[in-house]
Biopython code that builds the backbone (N, CA, C, O; Angstrom):
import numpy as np
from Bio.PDB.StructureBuilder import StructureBuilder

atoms = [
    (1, "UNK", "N", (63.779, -146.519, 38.413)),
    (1, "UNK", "CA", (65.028, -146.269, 39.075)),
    (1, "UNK", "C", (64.887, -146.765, 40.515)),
    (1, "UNK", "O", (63.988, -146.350, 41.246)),
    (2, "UNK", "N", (65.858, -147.721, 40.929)),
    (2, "UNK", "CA", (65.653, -148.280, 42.799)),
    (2, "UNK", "C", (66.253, -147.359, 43.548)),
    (2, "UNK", "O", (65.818, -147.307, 44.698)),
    (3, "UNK", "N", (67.200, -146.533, 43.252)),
    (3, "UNK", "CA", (67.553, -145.775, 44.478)),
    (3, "UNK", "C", (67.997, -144.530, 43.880)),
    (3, "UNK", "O", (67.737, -144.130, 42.746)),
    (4, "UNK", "N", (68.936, -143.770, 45.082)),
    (4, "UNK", "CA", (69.551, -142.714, 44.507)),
    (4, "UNK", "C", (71.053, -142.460, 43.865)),
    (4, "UNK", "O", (71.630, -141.489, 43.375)),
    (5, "UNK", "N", (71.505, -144.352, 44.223)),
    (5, "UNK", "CA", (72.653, -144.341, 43.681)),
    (5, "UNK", "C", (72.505, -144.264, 42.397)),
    (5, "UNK", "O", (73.094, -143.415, 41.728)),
    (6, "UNK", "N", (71.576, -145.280, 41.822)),
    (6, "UNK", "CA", (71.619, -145.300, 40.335)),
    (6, "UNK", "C", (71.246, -144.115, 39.744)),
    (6, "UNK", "O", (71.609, -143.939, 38.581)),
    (7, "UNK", "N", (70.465, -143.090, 40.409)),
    (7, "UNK", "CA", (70.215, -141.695, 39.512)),
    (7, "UNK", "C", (71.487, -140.923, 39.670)),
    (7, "UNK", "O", (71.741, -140.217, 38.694)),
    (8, "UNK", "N", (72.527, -140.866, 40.853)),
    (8, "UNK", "CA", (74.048, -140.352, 40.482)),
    (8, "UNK", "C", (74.701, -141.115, 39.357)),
    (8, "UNK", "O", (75.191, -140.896, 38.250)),
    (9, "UNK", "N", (74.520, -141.893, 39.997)),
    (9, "UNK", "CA", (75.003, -143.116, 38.427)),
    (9, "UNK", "C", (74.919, -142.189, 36.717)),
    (9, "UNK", "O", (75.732, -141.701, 35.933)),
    (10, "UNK", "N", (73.924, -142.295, 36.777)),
    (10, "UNK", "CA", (73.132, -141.972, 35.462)),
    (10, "UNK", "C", (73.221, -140.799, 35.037)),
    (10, "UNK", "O", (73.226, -140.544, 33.832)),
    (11, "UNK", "N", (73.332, -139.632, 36.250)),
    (11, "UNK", "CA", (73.552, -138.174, 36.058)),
    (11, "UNK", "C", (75.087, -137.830, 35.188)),
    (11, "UNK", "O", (75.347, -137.291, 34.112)),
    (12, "UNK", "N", (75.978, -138.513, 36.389)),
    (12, "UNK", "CA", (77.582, -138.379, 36.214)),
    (12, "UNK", "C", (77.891, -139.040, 34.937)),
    (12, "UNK", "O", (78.708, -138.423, 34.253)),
    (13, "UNK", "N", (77.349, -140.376, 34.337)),
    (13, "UNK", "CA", (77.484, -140.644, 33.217)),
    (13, "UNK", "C", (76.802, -140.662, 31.969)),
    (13, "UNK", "O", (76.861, -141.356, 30.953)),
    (14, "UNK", "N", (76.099, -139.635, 32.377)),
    (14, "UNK", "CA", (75.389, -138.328, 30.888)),
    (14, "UNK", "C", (76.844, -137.291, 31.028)),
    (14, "UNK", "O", (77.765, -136.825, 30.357)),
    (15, "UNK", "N", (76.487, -137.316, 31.909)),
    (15, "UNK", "CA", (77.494, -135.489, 31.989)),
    (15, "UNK", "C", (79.015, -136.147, 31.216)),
    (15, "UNK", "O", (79.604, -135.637, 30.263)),
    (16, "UNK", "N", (79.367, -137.310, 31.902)),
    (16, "UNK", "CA", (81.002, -137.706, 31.276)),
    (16, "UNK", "C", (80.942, -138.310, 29.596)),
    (16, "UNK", "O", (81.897, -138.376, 28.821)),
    (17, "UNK", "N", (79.642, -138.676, 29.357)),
    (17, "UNK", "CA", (79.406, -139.240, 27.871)),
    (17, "UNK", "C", (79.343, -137.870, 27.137)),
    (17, "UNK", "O", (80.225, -137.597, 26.323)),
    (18, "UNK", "N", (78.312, -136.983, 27.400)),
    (18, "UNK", "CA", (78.010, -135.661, 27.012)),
    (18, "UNK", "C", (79.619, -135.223, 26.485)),
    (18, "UNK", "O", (80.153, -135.437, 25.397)),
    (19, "UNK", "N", (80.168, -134.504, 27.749)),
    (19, "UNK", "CA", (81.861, -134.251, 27.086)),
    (19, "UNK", "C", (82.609, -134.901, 26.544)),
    (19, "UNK", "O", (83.526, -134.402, 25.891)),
    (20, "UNK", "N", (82.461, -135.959, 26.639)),
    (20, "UNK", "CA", (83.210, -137.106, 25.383)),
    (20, "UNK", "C", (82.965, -136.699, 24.122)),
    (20, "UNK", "O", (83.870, -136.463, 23.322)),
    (21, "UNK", "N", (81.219, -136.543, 23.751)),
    (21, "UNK", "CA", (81.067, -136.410, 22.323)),
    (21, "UNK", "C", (81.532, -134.828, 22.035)),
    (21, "UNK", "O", (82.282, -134.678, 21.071)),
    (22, "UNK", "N", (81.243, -133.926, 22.608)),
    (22, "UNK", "CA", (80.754, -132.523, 22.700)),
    (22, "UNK", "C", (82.401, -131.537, 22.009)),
    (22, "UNK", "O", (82.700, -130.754, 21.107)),
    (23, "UNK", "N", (83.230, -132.479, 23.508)),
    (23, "UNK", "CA", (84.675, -131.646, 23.654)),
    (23, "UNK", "C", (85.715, -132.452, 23.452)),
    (23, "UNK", "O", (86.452, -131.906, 22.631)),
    (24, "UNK", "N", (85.981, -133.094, 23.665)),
    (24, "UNK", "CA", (87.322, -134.199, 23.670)),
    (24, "UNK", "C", (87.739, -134.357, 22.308)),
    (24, "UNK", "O", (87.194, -134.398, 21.205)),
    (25, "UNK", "N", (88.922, -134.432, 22.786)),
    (25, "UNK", "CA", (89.823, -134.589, 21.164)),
    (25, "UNK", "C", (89.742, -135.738, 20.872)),
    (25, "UNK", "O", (89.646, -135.930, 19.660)),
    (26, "UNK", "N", (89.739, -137.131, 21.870)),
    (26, "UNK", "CA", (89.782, -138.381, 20.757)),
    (26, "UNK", "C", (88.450, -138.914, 20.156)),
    (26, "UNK", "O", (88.159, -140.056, 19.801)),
    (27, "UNK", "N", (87.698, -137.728, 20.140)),
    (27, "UNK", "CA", (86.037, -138.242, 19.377)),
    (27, "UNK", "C", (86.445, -137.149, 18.518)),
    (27, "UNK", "O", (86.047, -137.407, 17.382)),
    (28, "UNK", "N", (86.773, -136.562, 18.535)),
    (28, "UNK", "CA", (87.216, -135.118, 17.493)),
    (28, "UNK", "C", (86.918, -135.411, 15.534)),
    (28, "UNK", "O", (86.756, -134.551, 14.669)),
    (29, "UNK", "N", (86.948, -137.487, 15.332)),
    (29, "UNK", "CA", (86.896, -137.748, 14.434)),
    (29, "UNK", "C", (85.112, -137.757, 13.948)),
    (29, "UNK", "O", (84.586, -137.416, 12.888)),
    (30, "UNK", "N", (84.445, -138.368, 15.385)),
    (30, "UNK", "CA", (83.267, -138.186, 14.979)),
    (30, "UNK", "C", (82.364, -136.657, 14.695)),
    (30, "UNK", "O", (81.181, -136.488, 14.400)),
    (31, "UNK", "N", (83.369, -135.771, 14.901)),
    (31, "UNK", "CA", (82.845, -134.150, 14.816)),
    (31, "UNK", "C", (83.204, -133.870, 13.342)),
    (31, "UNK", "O", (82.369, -133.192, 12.744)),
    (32, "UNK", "N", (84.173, -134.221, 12.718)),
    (32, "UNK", "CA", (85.200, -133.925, 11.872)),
    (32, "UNK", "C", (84.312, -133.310, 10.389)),
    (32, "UNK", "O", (84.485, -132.351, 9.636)),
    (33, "UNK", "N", (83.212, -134.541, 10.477)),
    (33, "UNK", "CA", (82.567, -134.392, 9.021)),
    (33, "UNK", "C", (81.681, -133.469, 8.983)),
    (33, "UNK", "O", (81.258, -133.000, 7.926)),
    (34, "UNK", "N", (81.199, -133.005, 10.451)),
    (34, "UNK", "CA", (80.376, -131.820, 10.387)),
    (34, "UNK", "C", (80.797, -130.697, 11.036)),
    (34, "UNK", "O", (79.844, -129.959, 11.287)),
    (35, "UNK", "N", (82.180, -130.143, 11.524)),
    (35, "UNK", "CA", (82.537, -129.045, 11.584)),
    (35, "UNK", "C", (83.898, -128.737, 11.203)),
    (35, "UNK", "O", (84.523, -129.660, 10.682)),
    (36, "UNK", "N", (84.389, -127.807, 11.331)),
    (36, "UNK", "CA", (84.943, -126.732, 10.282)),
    (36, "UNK", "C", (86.231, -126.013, 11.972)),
    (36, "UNK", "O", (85.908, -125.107, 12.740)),
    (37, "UNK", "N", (87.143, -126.565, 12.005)),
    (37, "UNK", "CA", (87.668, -125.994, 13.571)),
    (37, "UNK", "C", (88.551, -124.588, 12.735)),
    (37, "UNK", "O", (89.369, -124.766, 11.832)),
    (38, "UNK", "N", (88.240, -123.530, 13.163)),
    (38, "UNK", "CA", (88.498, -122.424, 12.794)),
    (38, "UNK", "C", (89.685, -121.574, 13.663)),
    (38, "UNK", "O", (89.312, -121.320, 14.809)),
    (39, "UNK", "N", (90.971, -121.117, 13.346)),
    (39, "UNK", "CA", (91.970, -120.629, 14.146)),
    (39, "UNK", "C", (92.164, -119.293, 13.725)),
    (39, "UNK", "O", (92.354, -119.083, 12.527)),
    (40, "UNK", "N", (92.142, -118.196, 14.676)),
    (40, "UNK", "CA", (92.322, -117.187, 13.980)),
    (40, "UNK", "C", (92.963, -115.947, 15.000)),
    (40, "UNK", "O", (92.517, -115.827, 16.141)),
    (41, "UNK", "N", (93.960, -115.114, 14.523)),
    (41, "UNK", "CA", (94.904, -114.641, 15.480)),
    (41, "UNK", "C", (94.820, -113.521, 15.873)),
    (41, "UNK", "O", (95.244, -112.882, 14.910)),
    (42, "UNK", "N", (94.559, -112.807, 16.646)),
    (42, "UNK", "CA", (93.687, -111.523, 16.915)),
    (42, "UNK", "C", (95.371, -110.546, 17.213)),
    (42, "UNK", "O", (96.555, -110.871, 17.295)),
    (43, "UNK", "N", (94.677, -109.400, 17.285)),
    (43, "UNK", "CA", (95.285, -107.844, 17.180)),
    (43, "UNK", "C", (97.029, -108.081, 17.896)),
    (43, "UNK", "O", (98.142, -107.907, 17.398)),
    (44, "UNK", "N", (96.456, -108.669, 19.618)),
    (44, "UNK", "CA", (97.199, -108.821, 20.136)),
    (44, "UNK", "C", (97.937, -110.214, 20.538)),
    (44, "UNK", "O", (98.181, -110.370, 21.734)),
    (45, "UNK", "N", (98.217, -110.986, 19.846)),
    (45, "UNK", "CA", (98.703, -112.370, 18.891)),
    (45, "UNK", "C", (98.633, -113.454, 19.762)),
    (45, "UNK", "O", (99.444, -114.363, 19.938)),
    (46, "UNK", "N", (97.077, -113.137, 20.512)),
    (46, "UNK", "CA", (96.558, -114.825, 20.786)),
    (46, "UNK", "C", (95.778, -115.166, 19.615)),
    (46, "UNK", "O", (95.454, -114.639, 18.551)),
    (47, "UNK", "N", (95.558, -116.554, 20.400)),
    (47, "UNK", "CA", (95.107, -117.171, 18.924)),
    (47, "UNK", "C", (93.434, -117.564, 19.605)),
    (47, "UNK", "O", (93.203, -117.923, 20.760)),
    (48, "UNK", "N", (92.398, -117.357, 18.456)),
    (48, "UNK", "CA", (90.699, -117.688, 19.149)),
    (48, "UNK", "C", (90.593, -119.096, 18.121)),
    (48, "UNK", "O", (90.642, -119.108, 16.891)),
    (49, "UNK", "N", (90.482, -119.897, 18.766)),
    (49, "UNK", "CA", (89.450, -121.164, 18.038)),
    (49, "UNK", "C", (87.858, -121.615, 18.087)),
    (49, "UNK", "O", (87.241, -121.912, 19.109)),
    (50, "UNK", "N", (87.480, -121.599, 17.094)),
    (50, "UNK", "CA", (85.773, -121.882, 17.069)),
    (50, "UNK", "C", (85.686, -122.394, 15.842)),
    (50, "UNK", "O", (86.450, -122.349, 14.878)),
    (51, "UNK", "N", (84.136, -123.129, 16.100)),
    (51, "UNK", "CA", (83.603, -124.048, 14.520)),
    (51, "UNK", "C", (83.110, -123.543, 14.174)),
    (51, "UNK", "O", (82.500, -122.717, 14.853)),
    (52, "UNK", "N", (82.915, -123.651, 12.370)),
    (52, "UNK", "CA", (82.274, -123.500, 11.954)),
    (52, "UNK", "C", (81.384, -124.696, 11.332)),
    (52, "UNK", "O", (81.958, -125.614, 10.745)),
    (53, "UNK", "N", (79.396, -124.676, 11.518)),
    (53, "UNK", "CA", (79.055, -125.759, 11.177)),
    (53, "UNK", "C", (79.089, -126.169, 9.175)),
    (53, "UNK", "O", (78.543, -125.355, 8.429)),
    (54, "UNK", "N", (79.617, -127.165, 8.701)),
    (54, "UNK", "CA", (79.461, -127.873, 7.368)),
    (54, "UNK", "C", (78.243, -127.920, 7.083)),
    (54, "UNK", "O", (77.388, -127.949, 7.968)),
    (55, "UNK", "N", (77.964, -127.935, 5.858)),
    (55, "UNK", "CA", (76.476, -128.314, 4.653)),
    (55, "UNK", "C", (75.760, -128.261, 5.336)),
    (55, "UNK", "O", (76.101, -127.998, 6.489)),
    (56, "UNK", "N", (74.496, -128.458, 5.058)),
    (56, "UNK", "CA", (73.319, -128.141, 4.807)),
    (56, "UNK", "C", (72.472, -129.312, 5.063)),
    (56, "UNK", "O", (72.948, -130.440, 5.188)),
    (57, "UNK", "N", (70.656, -128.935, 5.177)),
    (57, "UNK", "CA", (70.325, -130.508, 6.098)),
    (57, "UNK", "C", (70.241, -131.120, 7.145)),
    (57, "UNK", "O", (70.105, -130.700, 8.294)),
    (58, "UNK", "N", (70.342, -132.379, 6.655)),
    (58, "UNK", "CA", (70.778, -133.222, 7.690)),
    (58, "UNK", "C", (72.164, -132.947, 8.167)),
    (58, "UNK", "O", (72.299, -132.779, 9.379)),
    (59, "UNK", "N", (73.436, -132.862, 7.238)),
    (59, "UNK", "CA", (74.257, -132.715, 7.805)),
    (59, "UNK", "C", (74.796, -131.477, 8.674)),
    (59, "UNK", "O", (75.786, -131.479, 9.406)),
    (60, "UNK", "N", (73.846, -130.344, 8.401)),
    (60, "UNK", "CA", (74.174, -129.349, 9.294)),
    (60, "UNK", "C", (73.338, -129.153, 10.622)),
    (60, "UNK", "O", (73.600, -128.506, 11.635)),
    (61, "UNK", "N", (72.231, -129.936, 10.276)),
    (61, "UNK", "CA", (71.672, -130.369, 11.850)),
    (61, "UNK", "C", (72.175, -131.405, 12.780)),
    (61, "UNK", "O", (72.049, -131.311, 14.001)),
    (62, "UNK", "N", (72.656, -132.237, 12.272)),
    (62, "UNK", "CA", (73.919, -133.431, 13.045)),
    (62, "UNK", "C", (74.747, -131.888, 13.892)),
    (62, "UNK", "O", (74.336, -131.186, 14.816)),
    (63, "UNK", "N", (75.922, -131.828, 13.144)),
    (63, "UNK", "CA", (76.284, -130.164, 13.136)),
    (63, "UNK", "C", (75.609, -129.740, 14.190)),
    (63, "UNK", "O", (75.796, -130.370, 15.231)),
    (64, "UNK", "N", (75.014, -129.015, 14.207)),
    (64, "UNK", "CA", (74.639, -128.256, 15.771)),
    (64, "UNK", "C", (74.320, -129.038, 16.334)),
    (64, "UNK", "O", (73.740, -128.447, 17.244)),
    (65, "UNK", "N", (74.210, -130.328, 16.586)),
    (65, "UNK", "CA", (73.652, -131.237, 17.791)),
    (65, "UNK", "C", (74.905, -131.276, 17.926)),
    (65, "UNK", "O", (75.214, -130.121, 18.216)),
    (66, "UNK", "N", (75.796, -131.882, 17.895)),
    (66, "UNK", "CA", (77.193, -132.168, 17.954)),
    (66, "UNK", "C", (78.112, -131.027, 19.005)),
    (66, "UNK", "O", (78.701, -131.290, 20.053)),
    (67, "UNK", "N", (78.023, -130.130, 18.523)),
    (67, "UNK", "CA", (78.324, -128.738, 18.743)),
    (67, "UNK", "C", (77.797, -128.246, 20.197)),
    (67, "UNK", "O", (78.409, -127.450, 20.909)),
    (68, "UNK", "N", (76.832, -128.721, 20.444)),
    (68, "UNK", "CA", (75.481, -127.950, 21.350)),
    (68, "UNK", "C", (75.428, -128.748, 22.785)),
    (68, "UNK", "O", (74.496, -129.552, 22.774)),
    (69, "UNK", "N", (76.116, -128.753, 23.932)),
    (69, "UNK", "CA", (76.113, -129.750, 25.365)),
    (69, "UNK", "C", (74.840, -130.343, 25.578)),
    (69, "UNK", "O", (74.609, -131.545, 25.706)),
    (70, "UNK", "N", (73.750, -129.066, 25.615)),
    (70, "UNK", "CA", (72.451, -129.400, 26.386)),
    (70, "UNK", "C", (71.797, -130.092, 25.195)),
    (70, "UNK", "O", (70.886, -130.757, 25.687)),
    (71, "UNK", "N", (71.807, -130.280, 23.784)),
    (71, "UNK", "CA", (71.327, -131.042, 22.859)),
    (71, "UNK", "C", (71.899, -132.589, 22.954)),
    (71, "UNK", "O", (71.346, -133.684, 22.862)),
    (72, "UNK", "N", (73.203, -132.192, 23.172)),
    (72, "UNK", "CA", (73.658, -133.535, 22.819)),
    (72, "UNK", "C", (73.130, -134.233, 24.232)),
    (72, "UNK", "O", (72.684, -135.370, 24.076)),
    (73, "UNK", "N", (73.117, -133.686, 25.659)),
    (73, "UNK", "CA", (73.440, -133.980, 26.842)),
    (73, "UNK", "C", (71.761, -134.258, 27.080)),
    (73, "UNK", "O", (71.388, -134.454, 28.237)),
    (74, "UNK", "N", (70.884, -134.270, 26.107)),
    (74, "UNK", "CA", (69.540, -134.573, 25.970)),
    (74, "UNK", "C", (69.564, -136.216, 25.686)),
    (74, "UNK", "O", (69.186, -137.071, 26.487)),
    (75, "UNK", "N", (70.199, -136.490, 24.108)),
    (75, "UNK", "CA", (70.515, -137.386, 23.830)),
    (75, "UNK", "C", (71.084, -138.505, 24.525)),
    (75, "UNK", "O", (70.696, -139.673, 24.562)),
    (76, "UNK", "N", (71.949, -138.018, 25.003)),
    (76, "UNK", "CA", (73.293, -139.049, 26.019)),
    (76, "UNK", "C", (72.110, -139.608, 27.306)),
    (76, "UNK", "O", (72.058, -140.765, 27.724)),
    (77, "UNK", "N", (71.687, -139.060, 27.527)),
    (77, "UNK", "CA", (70.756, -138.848, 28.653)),
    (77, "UNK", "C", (69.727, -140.229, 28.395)),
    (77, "UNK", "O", (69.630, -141.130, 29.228)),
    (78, "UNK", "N", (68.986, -140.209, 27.087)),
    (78, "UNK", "CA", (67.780, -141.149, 26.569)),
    (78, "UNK", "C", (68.673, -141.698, 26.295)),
    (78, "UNK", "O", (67.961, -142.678, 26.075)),
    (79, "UNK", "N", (69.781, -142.106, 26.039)),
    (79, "UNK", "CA", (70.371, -143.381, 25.827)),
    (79, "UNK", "C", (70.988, -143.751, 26.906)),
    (79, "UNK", "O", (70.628, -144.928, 26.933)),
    (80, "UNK", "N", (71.519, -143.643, 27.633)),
    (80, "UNK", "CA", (72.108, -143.820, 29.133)),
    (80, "UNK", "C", (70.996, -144.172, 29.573)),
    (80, "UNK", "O", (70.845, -145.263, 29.023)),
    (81, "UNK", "N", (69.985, -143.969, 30.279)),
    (81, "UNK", "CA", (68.316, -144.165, 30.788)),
    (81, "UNK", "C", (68.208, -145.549, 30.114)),
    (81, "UNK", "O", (68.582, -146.582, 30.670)),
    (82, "UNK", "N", (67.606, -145.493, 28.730)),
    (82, "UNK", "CA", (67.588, -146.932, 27.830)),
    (82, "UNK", "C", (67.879, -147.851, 28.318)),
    (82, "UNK", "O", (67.175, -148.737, 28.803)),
    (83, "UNK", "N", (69.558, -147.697, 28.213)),
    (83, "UNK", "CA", (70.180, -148.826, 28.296)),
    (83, "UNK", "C", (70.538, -149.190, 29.633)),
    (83, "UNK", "O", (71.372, -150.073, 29.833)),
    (84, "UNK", "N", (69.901, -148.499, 30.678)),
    (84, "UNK", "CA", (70.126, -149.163, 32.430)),
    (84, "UNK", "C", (68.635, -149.227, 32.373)),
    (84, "UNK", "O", (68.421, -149.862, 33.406)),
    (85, "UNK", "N", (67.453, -148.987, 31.845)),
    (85, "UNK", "CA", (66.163, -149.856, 31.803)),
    (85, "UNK", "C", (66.207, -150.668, 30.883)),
    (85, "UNK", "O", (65.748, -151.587, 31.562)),
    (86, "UNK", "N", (66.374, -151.155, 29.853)),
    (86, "UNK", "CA", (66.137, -152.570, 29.107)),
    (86, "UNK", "C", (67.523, -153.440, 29.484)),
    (86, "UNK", "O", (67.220, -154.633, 29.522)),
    (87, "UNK", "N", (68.938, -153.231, 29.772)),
    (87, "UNK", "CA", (69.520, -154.159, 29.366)),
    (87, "UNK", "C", (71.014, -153.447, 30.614)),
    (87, "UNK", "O", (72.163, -153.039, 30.451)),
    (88, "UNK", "N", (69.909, -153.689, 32.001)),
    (88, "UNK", "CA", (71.209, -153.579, 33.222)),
    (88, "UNK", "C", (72.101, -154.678, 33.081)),
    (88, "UNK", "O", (72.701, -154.589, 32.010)),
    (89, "UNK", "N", (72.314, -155.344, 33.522)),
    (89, "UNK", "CA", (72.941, -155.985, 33.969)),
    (89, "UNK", "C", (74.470, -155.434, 32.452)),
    (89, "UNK", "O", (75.573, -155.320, 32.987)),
    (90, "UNK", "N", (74.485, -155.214, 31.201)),
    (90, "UNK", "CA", (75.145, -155.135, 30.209)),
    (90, "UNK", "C", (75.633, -153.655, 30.691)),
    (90, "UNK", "O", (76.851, -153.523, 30.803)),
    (91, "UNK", "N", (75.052, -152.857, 30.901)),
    (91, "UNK", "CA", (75.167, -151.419, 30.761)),
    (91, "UNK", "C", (75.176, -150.877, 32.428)),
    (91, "UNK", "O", (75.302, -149.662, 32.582)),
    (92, "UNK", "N", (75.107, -151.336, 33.086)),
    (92, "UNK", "CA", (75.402, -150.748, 34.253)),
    (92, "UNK", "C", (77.274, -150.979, 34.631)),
    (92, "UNK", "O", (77.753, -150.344, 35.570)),
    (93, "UNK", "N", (78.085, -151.845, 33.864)),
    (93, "UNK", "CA", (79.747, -151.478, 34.556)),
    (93, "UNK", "C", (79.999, -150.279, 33.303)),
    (93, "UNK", "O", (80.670, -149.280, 33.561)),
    (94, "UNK", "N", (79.509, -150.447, 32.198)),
    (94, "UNK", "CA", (79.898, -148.873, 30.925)),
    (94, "UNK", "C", (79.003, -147.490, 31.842)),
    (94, "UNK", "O", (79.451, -146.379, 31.557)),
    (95, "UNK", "N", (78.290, -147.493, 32.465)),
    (95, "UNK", "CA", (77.442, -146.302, 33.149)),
    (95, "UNK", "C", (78.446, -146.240, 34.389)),
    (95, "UNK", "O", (78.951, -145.157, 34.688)),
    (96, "UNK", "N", (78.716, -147.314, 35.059)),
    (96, "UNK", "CA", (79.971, -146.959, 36.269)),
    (96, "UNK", "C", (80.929, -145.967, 35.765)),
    (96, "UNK", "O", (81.165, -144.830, 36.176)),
    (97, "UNK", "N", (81.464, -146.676, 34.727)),
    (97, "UNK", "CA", (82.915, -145.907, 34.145)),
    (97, "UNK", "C", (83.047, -144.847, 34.148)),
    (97, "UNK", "O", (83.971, -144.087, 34.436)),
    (98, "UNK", "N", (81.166, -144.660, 33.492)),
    (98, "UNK", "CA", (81.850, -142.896, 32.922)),
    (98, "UNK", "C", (81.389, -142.497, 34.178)),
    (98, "UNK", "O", (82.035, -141.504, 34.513)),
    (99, "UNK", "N", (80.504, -142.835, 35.097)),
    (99, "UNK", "CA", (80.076, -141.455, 35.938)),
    (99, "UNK", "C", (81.614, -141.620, 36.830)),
    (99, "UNK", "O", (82.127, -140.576, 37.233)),
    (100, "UNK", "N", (82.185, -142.709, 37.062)),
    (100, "UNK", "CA", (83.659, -142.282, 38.055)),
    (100, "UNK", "C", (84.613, -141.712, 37.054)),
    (100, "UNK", "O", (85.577, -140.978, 37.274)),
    (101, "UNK", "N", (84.290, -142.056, 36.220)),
    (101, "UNK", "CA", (84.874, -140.854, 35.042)),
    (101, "UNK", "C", (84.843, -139.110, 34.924)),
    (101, "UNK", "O", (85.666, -138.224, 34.694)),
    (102, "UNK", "N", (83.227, -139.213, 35.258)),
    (102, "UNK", "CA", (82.909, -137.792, 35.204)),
    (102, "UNK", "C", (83.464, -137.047, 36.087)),
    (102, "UNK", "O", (84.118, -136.023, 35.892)),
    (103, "UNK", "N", (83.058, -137.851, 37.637)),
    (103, "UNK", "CA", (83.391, -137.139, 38.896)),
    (103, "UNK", "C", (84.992, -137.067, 39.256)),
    (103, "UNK", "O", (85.429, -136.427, 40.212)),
    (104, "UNK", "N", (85.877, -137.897, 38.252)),
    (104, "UNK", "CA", (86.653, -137.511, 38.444)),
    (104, "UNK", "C", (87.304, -136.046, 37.499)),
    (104, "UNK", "O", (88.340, -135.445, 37.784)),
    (105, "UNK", "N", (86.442, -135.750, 36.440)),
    (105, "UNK", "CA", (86.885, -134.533, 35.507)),
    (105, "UNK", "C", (86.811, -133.232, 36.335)),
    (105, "UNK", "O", (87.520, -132.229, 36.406)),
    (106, "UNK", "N", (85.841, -133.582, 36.846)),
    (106, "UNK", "CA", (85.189, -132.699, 37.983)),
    (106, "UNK", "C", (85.736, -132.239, 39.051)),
    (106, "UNK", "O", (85.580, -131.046, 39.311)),
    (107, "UNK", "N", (86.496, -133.067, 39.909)),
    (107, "UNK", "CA", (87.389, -133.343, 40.579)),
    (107, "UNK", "C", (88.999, -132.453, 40.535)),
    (107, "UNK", "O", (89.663, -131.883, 41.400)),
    (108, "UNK", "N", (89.156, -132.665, 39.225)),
    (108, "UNK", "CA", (90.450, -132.688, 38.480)),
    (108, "UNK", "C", (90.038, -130.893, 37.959)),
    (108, "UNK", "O", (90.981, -130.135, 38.186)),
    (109, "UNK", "N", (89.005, -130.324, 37.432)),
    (109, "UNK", "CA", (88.923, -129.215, 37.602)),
    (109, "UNK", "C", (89.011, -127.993, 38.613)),
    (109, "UNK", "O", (89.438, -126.851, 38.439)),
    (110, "UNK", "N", (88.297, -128.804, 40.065)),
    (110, "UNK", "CA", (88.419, -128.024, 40.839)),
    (110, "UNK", "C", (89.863, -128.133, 41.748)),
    (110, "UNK", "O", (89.984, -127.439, 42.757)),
    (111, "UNK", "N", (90.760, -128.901, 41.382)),
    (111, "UNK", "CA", (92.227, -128.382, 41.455)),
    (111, "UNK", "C", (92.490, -128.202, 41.021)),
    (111, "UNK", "O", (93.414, -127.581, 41.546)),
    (112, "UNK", "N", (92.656, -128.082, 39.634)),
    (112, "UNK", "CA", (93.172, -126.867, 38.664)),
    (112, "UNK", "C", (92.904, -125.638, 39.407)),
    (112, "UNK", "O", (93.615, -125.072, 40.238)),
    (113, "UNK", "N", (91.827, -125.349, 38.988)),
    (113, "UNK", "CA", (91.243, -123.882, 39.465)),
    (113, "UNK", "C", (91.923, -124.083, 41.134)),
    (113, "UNK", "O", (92.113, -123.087, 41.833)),
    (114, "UNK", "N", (92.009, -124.461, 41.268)),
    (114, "UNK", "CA", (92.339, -123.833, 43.011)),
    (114, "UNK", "C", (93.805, -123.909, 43.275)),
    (114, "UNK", "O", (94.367, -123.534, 44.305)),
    (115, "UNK", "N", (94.375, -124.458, 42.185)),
    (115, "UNK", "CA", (95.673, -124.310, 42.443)),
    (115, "UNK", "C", (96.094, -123.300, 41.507)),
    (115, "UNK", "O", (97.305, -123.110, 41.617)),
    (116, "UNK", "N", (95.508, -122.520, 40.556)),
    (116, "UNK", "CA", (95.890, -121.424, 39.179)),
    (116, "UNK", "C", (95.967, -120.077, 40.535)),
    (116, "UNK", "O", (95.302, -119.890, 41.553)),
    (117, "UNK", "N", (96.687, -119.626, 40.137)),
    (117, "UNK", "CA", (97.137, -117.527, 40.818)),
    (117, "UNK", "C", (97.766, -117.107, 40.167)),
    (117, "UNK", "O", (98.153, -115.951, 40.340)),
]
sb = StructureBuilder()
sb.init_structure("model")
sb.init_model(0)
sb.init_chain("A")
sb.init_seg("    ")
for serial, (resi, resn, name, xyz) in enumerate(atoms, 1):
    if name == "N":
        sb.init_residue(resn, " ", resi, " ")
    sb.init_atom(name, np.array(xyz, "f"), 0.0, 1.0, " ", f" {name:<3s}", serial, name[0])
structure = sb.get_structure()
């Protein structure tokens, strides 16, 4: 790693790849085959959503990786790393994206929250 830009670099776009796979609805397809999105309406008529993980295996260990931030955010991590040591020049404007990606989710949270009363 040459500096400390590229380790923000690399941080912000684990963290923005991480929630891509983890939470986001338009990957929602790659979750699909291994979980189970569960809706269910409690006493006082909100509604709770949670997964449940599919089969057995391999496919239920995909399944909790999928499911799991700091598993997946392990992963995202050795591949993000990888691919800005063997093959910068390709993978360093896709590592831009997401970390101004990330910092902007980030961003975009803490006005939410500061504007919610």
């Amino acid at each position: 790693m040459d500096n400390w830009l590229d380790l923000f670099l690399l941080v912000f776009a684990s963290f923005r790849l991480t929630r891509l796979i983890v939470y986001d609805t338009i990957t929602e397809f790659i979750r699909a085959p291994f979980h189970e999105t569960v809706v269910e309406t409690l006493a006082d008529g909100r509604k709770d959503t949670y997964i449940e993980i599919k089969g057995s295996g391999i496919k239920y260990w995909i399944g909790e990786l999928l499911s799991c931030h700091w598993c997946t955010g392990f992963w995202c991590s050795v591949i993000i790393y990888g691919a800005y040591e063997f093959y910068p020049h390709i993978s360093l404007p896709f590592i831009s994206i997401f970390a101004i990606a990330g910092i902007a989710s980030i961003i975009q949270s803490w006005v939410v929250k500061s504007t919610e009363n």
